[in-house]
NUDO-925990 format. One record per residue (C-alpha): residue in one letter; x, y, z. Coordinates in steps of 0.001 Angstrom, whole numbers, padded with zeros to 6 digits, always signed. Each point is the difference from the previous one (the first is absolute). Example, Ala and Ser with C-alpha at 12.3 -4.5 7.8 and 13.67 -1.06 7.14 Angstrom:
residues 2
A+012300-004500+007800
S+001370+003440-000660
END
This chain:
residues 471
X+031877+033000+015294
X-003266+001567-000797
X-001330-002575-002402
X+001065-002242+002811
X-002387+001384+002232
X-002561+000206-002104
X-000336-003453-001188
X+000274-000710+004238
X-003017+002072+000379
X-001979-001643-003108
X+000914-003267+002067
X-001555+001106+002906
X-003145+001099-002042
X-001150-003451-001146
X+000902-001465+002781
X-002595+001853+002195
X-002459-000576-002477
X-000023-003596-001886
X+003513-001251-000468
X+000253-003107+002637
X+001808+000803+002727
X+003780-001069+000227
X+000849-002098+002843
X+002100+000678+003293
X+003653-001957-000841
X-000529-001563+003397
X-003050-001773-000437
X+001371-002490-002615
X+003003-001855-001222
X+003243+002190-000934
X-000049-001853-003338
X-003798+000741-001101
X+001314+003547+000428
X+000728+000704-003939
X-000515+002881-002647
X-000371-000063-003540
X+003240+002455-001132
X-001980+002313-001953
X+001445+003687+001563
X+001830+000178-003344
X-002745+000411-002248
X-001435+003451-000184
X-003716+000096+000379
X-002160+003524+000516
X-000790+000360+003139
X-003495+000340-000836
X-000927-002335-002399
X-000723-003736+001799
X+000500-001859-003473
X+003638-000217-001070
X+000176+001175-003811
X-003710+001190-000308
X+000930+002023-003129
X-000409-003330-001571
X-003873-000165+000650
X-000742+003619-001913
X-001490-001459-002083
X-002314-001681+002057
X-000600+002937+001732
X-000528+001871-002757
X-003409-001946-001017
X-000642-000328+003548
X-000342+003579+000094
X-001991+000423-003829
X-002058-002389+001717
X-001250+001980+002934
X-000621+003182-002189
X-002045-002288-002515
X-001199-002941+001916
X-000447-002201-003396
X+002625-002616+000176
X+001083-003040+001559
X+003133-000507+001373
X+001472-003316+000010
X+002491-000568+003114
X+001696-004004+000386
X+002014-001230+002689
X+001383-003386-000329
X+001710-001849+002930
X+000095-003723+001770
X-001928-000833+003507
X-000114+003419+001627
X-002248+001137-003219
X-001814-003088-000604
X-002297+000478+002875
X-000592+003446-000854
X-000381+001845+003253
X+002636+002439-001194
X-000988-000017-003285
X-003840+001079+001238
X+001562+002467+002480
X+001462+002064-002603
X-002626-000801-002883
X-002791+001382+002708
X+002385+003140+000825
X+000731+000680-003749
X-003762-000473-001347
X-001349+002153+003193
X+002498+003146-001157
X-000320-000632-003680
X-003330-002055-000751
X-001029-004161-000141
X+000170-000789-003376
X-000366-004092+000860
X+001593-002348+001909
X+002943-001380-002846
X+001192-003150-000736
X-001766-003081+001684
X+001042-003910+000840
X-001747-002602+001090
X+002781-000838+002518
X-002618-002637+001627
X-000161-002303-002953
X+003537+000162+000308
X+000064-001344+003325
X+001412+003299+001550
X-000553+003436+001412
X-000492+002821-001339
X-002473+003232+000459
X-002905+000522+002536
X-001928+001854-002786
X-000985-002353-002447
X-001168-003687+000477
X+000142-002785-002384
X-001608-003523-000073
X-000351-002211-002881
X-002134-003397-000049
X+003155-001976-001954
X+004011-000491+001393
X+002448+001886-002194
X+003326-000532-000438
X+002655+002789+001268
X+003885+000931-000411
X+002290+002617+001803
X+003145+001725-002046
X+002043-000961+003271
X-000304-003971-001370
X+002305-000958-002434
X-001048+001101-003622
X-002085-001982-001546
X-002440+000667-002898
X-002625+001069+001717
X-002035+003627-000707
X+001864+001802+002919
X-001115+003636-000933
X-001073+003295+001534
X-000757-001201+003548
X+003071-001971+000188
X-002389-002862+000538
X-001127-002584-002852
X-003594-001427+000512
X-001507-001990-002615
X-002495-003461-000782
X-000121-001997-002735
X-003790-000249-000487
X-002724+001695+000602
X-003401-000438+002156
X+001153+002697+002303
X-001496+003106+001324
X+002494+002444+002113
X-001550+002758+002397
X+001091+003307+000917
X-001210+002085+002859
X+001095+003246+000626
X+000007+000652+004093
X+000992+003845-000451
X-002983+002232-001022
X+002659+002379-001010
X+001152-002519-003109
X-003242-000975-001276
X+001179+000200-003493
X-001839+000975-003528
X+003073-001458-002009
X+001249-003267+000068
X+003358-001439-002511
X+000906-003229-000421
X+003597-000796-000136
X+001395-003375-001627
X+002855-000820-001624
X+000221+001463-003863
X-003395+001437+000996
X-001925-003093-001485
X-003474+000034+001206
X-000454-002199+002346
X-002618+000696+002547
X-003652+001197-000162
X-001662+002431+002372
X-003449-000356+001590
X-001556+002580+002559
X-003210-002797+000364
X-001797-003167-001040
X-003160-001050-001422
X-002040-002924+000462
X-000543-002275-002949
X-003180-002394+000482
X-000322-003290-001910
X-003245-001749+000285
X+000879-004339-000220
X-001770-003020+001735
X+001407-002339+002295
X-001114-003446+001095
X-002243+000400+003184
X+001350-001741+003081
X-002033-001777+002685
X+000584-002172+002910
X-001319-003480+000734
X+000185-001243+003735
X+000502-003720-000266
X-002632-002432+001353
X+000122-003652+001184
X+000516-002308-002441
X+000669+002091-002822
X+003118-000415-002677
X+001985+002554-001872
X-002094-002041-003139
X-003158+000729+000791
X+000743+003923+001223
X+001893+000285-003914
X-002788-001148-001732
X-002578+002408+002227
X+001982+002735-001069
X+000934-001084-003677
X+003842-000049+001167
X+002616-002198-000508
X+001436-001921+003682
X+003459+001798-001490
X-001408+003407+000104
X-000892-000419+003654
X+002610-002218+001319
X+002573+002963-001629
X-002481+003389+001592
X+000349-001902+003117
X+003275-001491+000283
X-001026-003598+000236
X+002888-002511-000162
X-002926-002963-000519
X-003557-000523-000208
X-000448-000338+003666
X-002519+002750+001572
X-001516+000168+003340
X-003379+001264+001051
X-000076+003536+001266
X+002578+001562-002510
X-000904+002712-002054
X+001307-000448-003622
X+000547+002915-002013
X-001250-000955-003799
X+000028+002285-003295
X-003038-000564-001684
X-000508+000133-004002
X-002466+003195+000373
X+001497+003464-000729
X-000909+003487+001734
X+000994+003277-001306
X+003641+001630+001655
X+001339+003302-000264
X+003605+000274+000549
X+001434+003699+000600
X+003703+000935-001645
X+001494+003139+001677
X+002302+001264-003187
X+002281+003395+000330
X-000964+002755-002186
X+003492+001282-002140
X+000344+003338-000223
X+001652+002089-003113
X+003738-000247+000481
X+002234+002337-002035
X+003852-000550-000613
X+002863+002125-000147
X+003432-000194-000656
X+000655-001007+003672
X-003112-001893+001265
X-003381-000806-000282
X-002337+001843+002065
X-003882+001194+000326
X-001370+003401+000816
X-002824+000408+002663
X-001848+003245+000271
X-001014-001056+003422
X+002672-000541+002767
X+000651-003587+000695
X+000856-002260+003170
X-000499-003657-001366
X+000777-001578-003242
X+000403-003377-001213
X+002753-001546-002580
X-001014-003081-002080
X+001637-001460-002733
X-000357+000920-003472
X-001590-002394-002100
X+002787+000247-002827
X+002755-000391+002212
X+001567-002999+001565
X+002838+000991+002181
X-000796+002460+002936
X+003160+001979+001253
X-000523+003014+002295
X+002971+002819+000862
X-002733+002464+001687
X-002450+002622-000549
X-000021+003846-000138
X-002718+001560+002085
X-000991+003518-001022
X-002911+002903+001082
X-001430+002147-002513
X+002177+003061+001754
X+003470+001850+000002
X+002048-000289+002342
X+002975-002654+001371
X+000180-003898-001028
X+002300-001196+002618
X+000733-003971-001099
X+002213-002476+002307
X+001643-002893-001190
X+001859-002025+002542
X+001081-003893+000312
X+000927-001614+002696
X+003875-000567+000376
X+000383+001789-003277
X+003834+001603-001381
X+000746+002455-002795
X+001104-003699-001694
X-003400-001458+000510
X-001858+002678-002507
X+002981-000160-002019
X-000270-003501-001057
X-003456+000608-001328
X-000752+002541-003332
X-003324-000726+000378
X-000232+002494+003308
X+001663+002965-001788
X-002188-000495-003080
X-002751+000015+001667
X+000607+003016+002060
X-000748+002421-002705
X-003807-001089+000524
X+000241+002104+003254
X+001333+002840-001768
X+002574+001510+002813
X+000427+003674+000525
X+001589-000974+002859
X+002495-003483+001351
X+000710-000943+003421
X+002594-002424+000616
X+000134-001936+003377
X+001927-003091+000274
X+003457-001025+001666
X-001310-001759+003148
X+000368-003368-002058
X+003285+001004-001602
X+001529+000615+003743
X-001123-003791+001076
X+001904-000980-003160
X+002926+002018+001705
X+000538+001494-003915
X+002484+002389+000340
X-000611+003413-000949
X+001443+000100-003176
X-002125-002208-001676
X-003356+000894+002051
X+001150+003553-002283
X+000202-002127-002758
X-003156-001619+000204
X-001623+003116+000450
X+001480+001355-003163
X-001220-003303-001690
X-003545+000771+000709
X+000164+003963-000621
X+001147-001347-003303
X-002540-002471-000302
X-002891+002519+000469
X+001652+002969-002313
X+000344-003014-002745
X-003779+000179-000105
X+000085+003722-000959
X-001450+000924+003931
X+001749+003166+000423
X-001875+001180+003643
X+002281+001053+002775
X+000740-002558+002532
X+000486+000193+003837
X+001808-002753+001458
X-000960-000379+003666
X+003315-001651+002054
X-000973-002891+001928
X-001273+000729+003794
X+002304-001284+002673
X+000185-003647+000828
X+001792-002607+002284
X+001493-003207-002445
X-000134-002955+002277
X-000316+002081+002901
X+003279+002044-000481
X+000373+003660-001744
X-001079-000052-003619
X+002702+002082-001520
X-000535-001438-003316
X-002771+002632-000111
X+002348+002590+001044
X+002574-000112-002254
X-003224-000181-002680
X-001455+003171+001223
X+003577+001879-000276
X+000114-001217-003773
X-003526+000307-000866
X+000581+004065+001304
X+003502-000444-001961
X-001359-001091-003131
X-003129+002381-000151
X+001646+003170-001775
X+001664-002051-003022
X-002820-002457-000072
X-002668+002442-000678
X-002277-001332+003284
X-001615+001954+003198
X+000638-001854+003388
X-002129+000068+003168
X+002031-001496+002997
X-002133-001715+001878
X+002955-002095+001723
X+001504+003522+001626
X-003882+001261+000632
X-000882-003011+001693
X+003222+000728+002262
X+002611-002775-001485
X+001502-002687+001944
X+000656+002394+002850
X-004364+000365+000442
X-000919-003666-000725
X-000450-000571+003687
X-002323+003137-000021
X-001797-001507-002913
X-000741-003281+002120
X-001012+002000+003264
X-002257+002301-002171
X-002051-003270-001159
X+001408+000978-003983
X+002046-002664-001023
X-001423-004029+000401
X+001537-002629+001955
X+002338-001600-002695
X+001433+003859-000200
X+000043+000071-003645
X-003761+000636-000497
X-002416+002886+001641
X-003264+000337+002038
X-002432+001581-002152
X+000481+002846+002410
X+003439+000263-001398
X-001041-000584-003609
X-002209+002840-000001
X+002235+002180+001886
X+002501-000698-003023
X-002668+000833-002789
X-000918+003070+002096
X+003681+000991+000207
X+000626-000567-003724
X-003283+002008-000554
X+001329+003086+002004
X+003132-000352-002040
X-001204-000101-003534
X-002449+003149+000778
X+002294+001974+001684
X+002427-000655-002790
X-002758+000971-002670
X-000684+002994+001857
X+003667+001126+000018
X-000538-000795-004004
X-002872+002755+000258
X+002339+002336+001838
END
């Protein structure tokens, strides 16, 4: 009866502080009024991450980290549309780095020549089209790697721009990251101009008097009646006074025509990626092809600062399932470039439009835990259970019964679990969610109000669980 109480009062706790609100049974329909069945599963009353012992080790270099203040810590969280547009993902990366120290922004796409969103602090353009393919398409041969996203051309002649909007990621490190690491892409942080001196035929004009013939103007000028009739896009020989003929004469004047080329800078390669080394922070830099290569294929960059601290990189797609990054061993390769100390799983939304029954959602899950311990990535993971939803307007409790087996599984699996379905109240506070301006108007995705309220929840969680770790 005690522990009873206590777990009541820990309730209460969060829910005067950030946990949304649940909502009054009377203000919505009976049958939104559902619970994930989790009272079963013993969880410290304490502790809001379900299994934290799993993240010592985490915590333990979290903590070596603030004594010494010398390393980086790498943290990735992988998910579909609610991480692809990064407003949780910034929430909790600006939390983190604020506590522990901005040691760069992380892994980069250039979701724009993809045709698609993606993060407010970065900007891409590029003066050429490229080609692009999502691991939600059927699988196809294409170079679908770490962002989930292929992007590639087939020639060269282009010039891709990045602008960093966010002072607090101007960068000093940049990595390149293509498939088998072949060396693709130059990098350029300016131009110069390159002036060749030539001639060119000087042009004048000739207003046409009375009685004069294309003949006679040719021979004034020591040009041929073609040359004119073609400068002047004469179908015949027929002129009229008054017209002013434009004629390229057989004298030459001096021309000096100005070439902007990029200046390459000194790229260095790794195991993982490519990547150049300012000592000066950077906001702009350009990639252009390299001259040896013919094929252009881009799966992201790795932005870093010359400091210790948290690396908090995002990696969402749009519609995205477990399934999708399965297909693809490209993605999990490539992962090791972004060295994890830390993984973040969010993704289930998709699977519940799919109505996939639990079983195999677990399955799937396994699949890619499997997929990313294959490539000898042994950091602790966090899976994050999917935040409450309506599918097709009606209770989502797909997402329920995923949340009781995602808690379930956690123990004998090896994995921590935050619950934001229960913190963001269920299917019993969805109408709360809508009233409270969190959730959109499709009721599957949130405000940015609500996005950042989630990466500020999740933030409260993983410190408070760290500092239990301390304790």
């Amino acid at each position: 009866m005690t522990h009873k109480l206590i777990i009541f009062f820990c309730c209460l706790f969060f829910s005067t502080n950030d946990k949304t609100p649940k909502t009054d049974s009377n203000s919505i329909p009976k049958n939104m009024i559902q619970k994930a069945d989790t009272a079963s599963i013993e969880t410290p009353f304490d502790d809001p991450i379900y299994n934290a012992k799993a993240l010592d080790v985490f915590f333990k270099q979290l903590k070596e980290n603030e004594s010494h203040k010398n390393e980086k810590i790498n943290i990735v969280h992988i998910g579909d549309s609610h991480i692809q547009g990064d407003l949780m993902t910034n929430e909790i990366r600006k939390r983190l780095q604020y506590q522990f120290g901005n040691a760069g922004r992380g892994l980069v796409f250039p979701y724009q020549l993809a045709k698609t969103n993606g993060s407010y602090n970065e900007r891409f353009k590029s003066n050429r089209t490229w080609e692009s393919y999502r691991n939600i398409l059927p699988h196809k041969n294409n170079p679908v790697g770490l962002s989930g996203i292929a992007l590639w051309r087939n020639s060269g002649g282009f010039v891709i721009e990045m602008n960093v909007k966010d002072v607090a990621y101007k960068f000093n490190t940049i990595k390149i990251i293509t498939p088998q690491n072949k060396n693709m892409f130059d990098l350029a942080v300016s131009s110069k101009i390159n002036s060749i001196q030539t001639t060119e035929r000087k042009v004048i004009t000739h207003k046409i008097k009375k009685g004069e013939v294309l003949g006679t103007i040719a021979d004034k000028y020591n040009v041929s009646v073609a040359e004119i009739k073609r400068e002047n896009n004469l179908k015949s020989t027929n002129i009229r006074a008054g017209r002013t003929l434009r004629i390229s004469t057989n004298e030459t004047r001096p021309k000096t025509i100005s070439m902007s080329e990029f200046v390459s800078l000194d790229i260095q390669a790794d195991s993982f990626s490519h990547y150049y080394n300012s000592k000066g922070p950077l906001s702009r830099i350009f990639l252009i092809p390299n001259k040896e290569a013919s094929d252009f294929e881009l799966n992201g960059l790795v932005l870093e600062k010359d400091a210790p601290g948290i690396i908090y990189s995002g990696i969402g797609v749009n519609g995205a399932k477990y399934s999708d990054y399965n297909k693809y061993p490209l993605f999990f390769e490539q992962l090791k470039a972004l060295h994890p100390d830390l993984l973040v799983f969010s993704l289930g939304t998709n699977e519940s439009y799919d109505k996939m029954e639990s079983g195999k959602y677990i399955r799937e899950l396994r699949e890619f835990i499997s997929n990313v311990r294959a490539q000898k990535i042994d950091a602790p993971i966090i899976i994050m259970t999917p935040p409450p939803s309506l599918l097709r307007r009606k209770p989502n409790t797909y997402i329920q019964d995923y949340t009781k087996d995602i808690i379930e599984s956690a123990k004998k699996e090896g994995f921590a679990v935050w619950d934001l379905y229960d913190e963001f109240g269920g299917m019993s506070g969805i109408q709360e969610l809508k009233t409270q301006g969190l959730i959109g108007p499709d009721w599957v995705h949130y405000s940015k109000k609500g996005y950042e309220k989630q990466g500020k929840m999740f933030t409260e969680a993983l410190v408070k669980a760290y500092d239990n770790y301390k304790n």
